[in-house]
N, C-alpha and C positions, 0 to 999 in steps of 0.2 A: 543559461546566461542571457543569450536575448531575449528571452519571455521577461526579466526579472529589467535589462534596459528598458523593453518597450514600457512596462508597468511605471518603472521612475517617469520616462516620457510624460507620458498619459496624466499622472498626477501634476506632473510639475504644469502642464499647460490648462487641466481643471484648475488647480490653484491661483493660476495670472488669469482664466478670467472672474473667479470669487473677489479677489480687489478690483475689478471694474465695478461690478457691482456695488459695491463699498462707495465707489468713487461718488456715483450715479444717485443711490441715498440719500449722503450726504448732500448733492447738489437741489436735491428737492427740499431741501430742507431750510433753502434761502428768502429770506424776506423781501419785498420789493424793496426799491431803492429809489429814491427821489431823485429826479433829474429835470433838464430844463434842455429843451429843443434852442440849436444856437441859430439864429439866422446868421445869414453868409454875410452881414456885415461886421458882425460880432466873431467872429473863427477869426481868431490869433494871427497875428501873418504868415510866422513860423511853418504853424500846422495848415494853413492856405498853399502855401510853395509846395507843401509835399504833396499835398491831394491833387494837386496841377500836376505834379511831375504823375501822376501816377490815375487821374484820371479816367485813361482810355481803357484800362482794363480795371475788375473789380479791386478794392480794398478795404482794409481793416486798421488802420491806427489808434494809437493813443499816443496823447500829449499832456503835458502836464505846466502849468503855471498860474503861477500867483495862489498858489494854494487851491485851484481847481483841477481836475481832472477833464480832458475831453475824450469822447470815445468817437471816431469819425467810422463810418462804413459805407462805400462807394460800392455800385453797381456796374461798371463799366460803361463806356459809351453803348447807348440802343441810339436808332435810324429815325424813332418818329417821336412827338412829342405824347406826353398824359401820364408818363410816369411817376411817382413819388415812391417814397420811403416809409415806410411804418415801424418804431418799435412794439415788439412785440411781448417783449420781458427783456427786463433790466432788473438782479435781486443780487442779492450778495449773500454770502454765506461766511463764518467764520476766517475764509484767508483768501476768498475770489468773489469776483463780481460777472457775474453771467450777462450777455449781451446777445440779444437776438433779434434781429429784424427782420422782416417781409417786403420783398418788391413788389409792389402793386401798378398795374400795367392798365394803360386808359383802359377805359369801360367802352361798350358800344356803342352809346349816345355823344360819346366824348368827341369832336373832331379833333383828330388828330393831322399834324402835319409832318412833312416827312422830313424832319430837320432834325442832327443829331444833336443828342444833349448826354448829358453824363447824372445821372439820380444818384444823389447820396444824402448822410443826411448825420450831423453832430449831436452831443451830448453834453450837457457839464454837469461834473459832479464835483464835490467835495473832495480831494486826495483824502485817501483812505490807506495808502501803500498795496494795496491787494492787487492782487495779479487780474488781470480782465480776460474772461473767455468767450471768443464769438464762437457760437452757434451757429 
């Protein structure tokens, strides 16, 4: 009788990750997506309040208006300057829109000062009603 438990076990936990799998397929299978870098005079006031409140440590929002979508992704506060953001892939797939960025940290020619700043960096898209996933 527990040989015949462990054996259902054993399958049932092969089987949940073959649907990861599935998941993962399906996400390569997404097309790039057209977007447009917001500068911070253009971010909504809305979506400005929140990334304030929520500045000092990393994050991920989205907001939605006027029939655009924004995707925000904050880095948290670092100690010195030369930081930026990079998108790295932004593609959508039939019912999600994939979101991935890079922190890229001064270079060594870069001088840096040691004054903290917060790196993030916005998106707009078109609503699409898709669900958005950070990476």
């Amino acid at each position: 009788m527990k040989k015949v438990v462990f054996c259902f076990i054993c399958i049932c936990i092969f089987l949940s990750f073959t649907g990861c799998c599935i998941h993962k397929s399906q996400k390569e299978n997404g097309k790039d997506i057209k977007f447009t870098v917001v500068k911070e005079e253009m971010i909504p006031k809305e979506l400005k309040k929140e990334m304030d409140r929520e500045k000092e440590k990393a994050f991920r929002l989205t907001y939605e208006d006027n029939g655009f979508l924004y995707i925000a992704q904050g880095y948290g506060e670092k100690q010195t300057t030369g930081y930026s953001v990079k998108v790295k892939k932004c593609e959508e797939t039939e019912k999600e829109i994939y979101f991935h960025t890079n922190l890229i940290g001064p270079s060594k020619q870069e001088k840096v000062i040691k004054k903290s700043n917060n790196p993030y960096i916005v998106v707009q898209l078109n609503v699409s009603g898709k669900t958005v996933i950070f990476e």
